[in-house]
N, C-alpha and C positions, 0 to 999 in steps of 0.2 A: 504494500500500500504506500504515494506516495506521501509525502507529508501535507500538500493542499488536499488530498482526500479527508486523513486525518481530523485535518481540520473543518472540511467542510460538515462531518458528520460530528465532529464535536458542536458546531453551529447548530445539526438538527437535531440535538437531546434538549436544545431549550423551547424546539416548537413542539408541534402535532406530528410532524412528518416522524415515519419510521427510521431507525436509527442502527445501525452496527454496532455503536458504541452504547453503554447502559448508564444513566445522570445517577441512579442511584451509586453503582459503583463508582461514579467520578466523587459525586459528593463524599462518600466515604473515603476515597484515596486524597484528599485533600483533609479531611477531619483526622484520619489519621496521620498523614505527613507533617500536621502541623503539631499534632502531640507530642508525635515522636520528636521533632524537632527540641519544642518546649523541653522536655522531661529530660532529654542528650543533654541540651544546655545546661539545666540544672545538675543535672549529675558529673559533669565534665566540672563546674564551676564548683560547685561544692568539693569535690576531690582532691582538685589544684588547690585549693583554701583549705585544704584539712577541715572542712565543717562540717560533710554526712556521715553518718552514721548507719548504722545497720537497721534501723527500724525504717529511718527514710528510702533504704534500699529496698525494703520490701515494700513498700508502699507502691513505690514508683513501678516495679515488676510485677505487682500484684494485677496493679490499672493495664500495664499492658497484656497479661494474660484474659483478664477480664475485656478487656475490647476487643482481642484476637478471638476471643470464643463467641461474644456478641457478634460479630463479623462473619464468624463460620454462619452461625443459625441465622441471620438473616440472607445471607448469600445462599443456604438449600431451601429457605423459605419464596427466595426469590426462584429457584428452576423449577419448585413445587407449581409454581403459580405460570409459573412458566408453560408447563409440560402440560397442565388444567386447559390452558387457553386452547394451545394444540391439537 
């Protein structure tokens, strides 16, 4: 695919028209990218300052297993409803 495909199809996940690409998965890959970003930061930042600790470490890996698994169940929720349509 070339990259103006790409993107044209990233254009039609904001209409009506049918789409290659999935807005839910986009919305998601962007809520996740930006957590992960956040929570890298902080844990990078706190490390180099000597300030985390072990409890903040499981916090912070707790939130991302907990989003990873919320992510699986609505990503088979999403081919359920999928496969329904079909």
């Amino acid at each position: 695919m070339k990259p103006i495909e790409i993107i044209q199809e990233w254009v039609k996940t904001f209409s009506n028209k049918p789409s290659f690409l999935s807005s839910k998965r986009i919305e998601r890959f962007f809520a996740f990218t930006i957590m992960l970003a956040a929570t890298t930061y902080y844990l990078f930042k706190g490390i180099y300052n000597w300030e985390i600790n072990s409890t903040d470490l499981m916090v912070i890996v707790a939130g991302w297993l907990g989003y990873s698994g919320f992510s699986i169940v609505q990503g088979r929720k999403d081919n359920i409803e999928n496969n329904e349509r079909n």
